[in-house]
N, C-alpha and C positions, 0 to 999 in steps of 0.2 A: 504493500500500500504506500511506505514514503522509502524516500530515500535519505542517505545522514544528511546532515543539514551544511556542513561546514567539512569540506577533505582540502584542506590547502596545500597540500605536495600531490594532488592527483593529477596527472599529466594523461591520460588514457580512460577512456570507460563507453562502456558498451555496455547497453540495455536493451536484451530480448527475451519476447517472453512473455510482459508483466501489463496482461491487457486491465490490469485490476490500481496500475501503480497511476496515481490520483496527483501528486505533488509536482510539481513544477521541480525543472532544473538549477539551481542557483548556491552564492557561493560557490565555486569552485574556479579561483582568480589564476591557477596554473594551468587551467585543460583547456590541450592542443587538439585533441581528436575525439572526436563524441560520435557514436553510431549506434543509433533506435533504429528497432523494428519490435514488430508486432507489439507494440503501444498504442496509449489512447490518444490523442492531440493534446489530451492534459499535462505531458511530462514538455510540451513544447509550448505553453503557454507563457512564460518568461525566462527571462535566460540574465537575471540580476549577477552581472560578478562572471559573464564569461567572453570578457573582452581577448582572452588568449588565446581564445579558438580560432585556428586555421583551417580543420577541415573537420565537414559536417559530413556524416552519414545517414539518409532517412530510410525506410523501408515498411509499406505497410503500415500503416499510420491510420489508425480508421478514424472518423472522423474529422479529419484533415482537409478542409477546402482553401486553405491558404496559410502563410505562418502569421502569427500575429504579430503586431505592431510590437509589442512587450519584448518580443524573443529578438526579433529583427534588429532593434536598436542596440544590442549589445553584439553585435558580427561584424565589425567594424576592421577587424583584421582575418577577414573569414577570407582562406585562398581556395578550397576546394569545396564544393556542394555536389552530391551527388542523392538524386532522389530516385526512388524506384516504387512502383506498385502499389502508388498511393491512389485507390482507386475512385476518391470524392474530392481530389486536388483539381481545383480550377483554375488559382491562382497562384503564384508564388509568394508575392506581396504587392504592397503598391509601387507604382510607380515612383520614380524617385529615389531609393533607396542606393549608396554609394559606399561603398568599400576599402580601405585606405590604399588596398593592394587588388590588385586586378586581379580577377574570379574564371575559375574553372566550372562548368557547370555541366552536367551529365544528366537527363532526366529520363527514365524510361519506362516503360508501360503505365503512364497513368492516363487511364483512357479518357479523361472529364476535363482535362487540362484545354482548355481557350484560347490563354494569351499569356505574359511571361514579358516582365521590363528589370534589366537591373545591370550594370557595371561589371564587364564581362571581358575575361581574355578569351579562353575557349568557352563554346557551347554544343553538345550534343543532346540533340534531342531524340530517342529512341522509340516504337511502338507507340505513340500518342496517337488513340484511335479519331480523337475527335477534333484535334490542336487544325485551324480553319487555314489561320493567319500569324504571321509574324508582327510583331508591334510597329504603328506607324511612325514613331519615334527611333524605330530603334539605328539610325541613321547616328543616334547620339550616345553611342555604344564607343567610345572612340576607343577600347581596349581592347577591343574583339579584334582577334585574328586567324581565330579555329573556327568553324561552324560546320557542323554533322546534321543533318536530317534524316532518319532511316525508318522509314516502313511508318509515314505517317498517310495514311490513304485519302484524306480530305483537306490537306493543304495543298493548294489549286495555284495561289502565285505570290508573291514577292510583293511590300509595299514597293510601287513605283519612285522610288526617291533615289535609288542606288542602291550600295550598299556601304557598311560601316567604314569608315574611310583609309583604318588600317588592316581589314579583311585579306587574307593571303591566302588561304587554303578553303574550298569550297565544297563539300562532298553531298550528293542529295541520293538517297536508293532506297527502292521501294517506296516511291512516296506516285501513288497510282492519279490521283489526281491532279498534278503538277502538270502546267500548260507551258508554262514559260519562264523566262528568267526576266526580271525589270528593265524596263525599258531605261530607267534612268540609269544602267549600269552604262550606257554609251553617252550620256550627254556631254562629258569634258572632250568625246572624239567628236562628237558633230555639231559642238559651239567653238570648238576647241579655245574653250574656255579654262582659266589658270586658276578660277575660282574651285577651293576649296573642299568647299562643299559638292560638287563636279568630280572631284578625282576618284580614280580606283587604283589599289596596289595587287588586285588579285594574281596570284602567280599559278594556283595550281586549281582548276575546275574539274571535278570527277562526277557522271550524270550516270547512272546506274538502276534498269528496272520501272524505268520512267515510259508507262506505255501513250499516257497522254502527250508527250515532249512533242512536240512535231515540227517546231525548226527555233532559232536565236532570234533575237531582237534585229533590227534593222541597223546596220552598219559593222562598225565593228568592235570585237571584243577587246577586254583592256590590254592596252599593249605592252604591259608590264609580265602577262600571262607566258609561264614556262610551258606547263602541259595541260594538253586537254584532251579529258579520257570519257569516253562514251558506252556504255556496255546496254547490249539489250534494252535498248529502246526503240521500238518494233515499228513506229509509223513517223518515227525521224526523216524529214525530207533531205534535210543541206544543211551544210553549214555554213557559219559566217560567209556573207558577200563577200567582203575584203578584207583577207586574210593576208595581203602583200604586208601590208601596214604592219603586224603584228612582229614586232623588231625583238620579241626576247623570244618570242615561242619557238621551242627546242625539242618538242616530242608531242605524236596526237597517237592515240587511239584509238581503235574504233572497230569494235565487236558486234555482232549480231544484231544491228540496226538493218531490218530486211528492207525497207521503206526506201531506203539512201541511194540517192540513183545515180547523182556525181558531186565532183568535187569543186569547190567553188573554179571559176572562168576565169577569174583572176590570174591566179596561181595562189604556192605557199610561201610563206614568209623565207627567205632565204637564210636565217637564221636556223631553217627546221634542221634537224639530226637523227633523227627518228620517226618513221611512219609505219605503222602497222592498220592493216584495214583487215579483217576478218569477219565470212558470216555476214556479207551485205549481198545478200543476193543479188539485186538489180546493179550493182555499181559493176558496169563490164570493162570501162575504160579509164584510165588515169588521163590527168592534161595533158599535154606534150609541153613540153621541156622540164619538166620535172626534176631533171636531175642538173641542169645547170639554169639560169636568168638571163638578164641580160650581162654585157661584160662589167658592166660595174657593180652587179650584186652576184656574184656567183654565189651558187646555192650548195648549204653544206650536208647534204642529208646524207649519212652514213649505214643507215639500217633501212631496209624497207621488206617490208613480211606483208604480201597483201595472199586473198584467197577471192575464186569465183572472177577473175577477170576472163574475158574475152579476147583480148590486143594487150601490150602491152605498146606505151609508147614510143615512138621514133624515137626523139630523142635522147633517150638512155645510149644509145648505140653510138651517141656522137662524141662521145669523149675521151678518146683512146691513144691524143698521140702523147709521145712518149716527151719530145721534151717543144715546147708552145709560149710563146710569147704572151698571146690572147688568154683571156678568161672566157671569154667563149668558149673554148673548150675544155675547162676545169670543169673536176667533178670529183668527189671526194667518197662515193659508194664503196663501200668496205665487206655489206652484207646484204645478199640477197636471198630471200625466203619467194618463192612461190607455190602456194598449199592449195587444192583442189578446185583448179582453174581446167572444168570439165570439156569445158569447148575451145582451149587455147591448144591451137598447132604448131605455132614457132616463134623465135624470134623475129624480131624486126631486124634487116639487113644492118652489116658492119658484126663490129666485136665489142666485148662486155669491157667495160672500163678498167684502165692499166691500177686502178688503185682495190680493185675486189679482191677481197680475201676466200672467200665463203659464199655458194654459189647450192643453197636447197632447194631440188624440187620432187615433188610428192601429190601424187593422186591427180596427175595431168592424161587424161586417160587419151586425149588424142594428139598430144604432144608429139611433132614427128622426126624436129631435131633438132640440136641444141647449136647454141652461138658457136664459131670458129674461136674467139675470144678466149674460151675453156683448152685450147692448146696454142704449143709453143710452137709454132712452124717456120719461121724466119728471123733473121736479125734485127726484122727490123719491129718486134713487136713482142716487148719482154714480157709477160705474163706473170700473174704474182700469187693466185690463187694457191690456199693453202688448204681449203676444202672444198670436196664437191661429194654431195648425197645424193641420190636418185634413187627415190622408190614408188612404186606403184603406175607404173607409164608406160601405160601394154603396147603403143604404137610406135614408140621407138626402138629403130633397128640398129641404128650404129651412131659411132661418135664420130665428129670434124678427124679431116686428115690431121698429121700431127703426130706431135708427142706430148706427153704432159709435160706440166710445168714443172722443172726442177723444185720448185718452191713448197710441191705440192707432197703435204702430210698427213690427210685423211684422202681415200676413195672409198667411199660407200654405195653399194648399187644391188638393188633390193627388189624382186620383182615385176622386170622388165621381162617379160614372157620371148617378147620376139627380138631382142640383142642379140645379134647373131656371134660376136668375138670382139676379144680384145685383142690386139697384138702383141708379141712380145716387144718390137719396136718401138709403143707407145710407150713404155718404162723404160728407155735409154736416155732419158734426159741424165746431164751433167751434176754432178754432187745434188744426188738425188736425199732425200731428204724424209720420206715417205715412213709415219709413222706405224700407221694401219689402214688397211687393207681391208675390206668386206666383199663377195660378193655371194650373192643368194639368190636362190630358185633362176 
């Protein structure tokens, strides 16, 4: 029923269990970490004497629709909050409420939860079945730079004002009714405007299990953005219009968006490094030039893993001389994935670029032959490939004349039903180097 009245050396305590304990928390001028569950709201109704508290743990809290004023005023140096399964919480507190030190906050399965204002560096909000809207203030969040949303099904969109203006990392998944992202997250790009309240620092957006998403805001995304990751979001149309602009973005992703038909007309930011596209069924073609710009931006993309293309671009094939004055023909591709490209037959004329190391392809079933690019056959066209895998590619019959690449330390080949030989000739290249070796069926 109480608890002692007075522990001045208690640094820890944790209460579960005591749906019957009546008393308020108070007096204890040393406790850092406090974590209820299965309590009545009455052990949270003041909190006299617990200004040393840095991190709160709630759980299960019945009667709980918001904390009271009483308890709230003494959290003043409160760094983590973490609530869970409070299932008559609709509020946290009121508005207003400030922190000395910037707040972590975690909240999950509390189905009755609304709305939510307070002085915040990270926030996840987890399973909130009912949670509509984000606050329309909370543009005044100036600590926030975490924000999680995951599997809330009827938060639909974003107050249009932006977002909080040190926000860095983005993540939204399984949130079923999610239309869109706010429009004010582009206003500093299309007033380009210095004002403040305008800017965004997001660096990393991850959109995951969003069936309602169906394209970005209008222009473009903050150009402060590193990566941007898309998984299963099934009636996604396109992305950003003008993705040249976007001067830090270093990697995109983009999984089982079946909707997604191509990829902005523009191009991509010359910055990019990484592109993976997987599981887009309509997406048949990339831009052309993709792998280089014009000469004054050459493009640095080193990874690229796509699945389901049709063609693969011309200009990939145009980057190959060995030594160029121009950036025209730079190009910095290091790794190539091609994964279950059902209707692709061949390359595009020329050879694979002098900087590929690594060169997969897999479940190309009409695939009929591979780049010249993948052997060494003359002086004047050094090759530097140090992998090449092939499996599942029942239409290819043989490899380019040639020899391999000295360079070259894996062969893998798995699957090819109609390969009619390898020669002994194609393994004569010079301080050969060749770690392992596969070949099967």
């Amino acid at each position: 029923m109480k608890l002692p009245t007075y522990l001045p050396s208690l640094t820890k305590l944790s209460v579960y269990f005591c749906p019957k304990l009546e008393s308020p928390l108070s007096r204890l001028p040393l406790l850092k970490e406090l974590d209820v569950g299965e309590c009545n709201e009455a052990v949270l109704s003041s909190g006299n004497d617990l200004t040393s508290l840095t991190e709160l743990k709630i759980s299960r809290i019945s009667g709980l629709i918001k904390l009271h004023e009483g308890f709230v005023q003494f959290l003043q140096g409160l760094r983590v909050l973490e609530v869970s399964e409070c299932e008559e919480l609709e509020y946290l507190w009121e508005d207003g409420f400030g922190s000395e030190n910037s707040l972590s906050l975690e909240i999950r399965d509390c189905d009755q939860l609304v709305s939510l204002g307070c002085n915040l560096q990270s926030l996840e909000i987890d399973r909130c079945d009912k949670l509509e809207r984000l606050p329309n203030g909370w543009q005044s969040l100036t600590c926030l730079e975490v924000l999680r949303i995951l599997g809330c099904p009827k938060l639909a969109s974003f107050p249009d004002v932006g977002f909080p203006p040190m926000l860095r990392i983005l993540r939204l998944d399984d949130c079923e009714g999610l239309k869109s992202l706010p429009d004010g997250m582009m206003l500093k790009m299309r007033n380009d405007s210095t004002d403040s309240n305008n800017s965004c620092v997001l660096e990393f957006l991850h959109i995951e299990q969003c069936p309602s998403f169906i394209c970005f805001p209008k222009g473009q995304l903050p150009t402060t953005l590193k990566s941007l990751s898309i998984r299963a979001c099934e009636n996604l149309k396109s992305l950003p219009e003008e993705m040249m602009g976007m001067c830090a973005l270093e990697h995109i992703f983009i999984d089982g968006c079946h909707s997604l038909i191509g990829l902005p007309k523009g191009g991509l930011p010359a910055t990019l490094k990484r592109l993976t596209i997987t599981d887009c069924r309509r997406l048949e073609s990339l831009p052309e030039g993709i792998m280089h710009q014009h000469s004054t931006n050459a493009a640095a993309l080193q990874a690229l893993a796509i699945s389901s293309l049709k063609s693969l671009p011309e200009g990939m094939m145009h980057c190959n001389s060995i030594a160029t004055t121009s950036t025209m023909d730079m190009c910095a591709l290091e790794y190539l994935n091609l994964h279950m490209c059902p209707s692709l037959i061949g390359f595009p004329r020329g050879r694979l670029p002098i900087t590929l190391k690594e060169l997969r392809i897999s479940n190309c079933e009409k695939l009929e032959s591979l780049p010249e690019g993948i052997m060494h056959y003359d002086s004047t066209y050094a090759a530097a490939l140090q992998g090449l895998a092939i499996s599942h590619c029942s239409s290819l019959t043989s490899f380019p004349r040639g020899k391999f690449p000295s360079t070259l330390e894996l062969l893998d080949i798995r699957d090819c039903e109609h390969l009619e030989s390898i020669s002994e000739e194609m393994f004569h290249s010079t301080n050969n180097s060749r770690q392992y070796l596969n070949i099967e069926r």
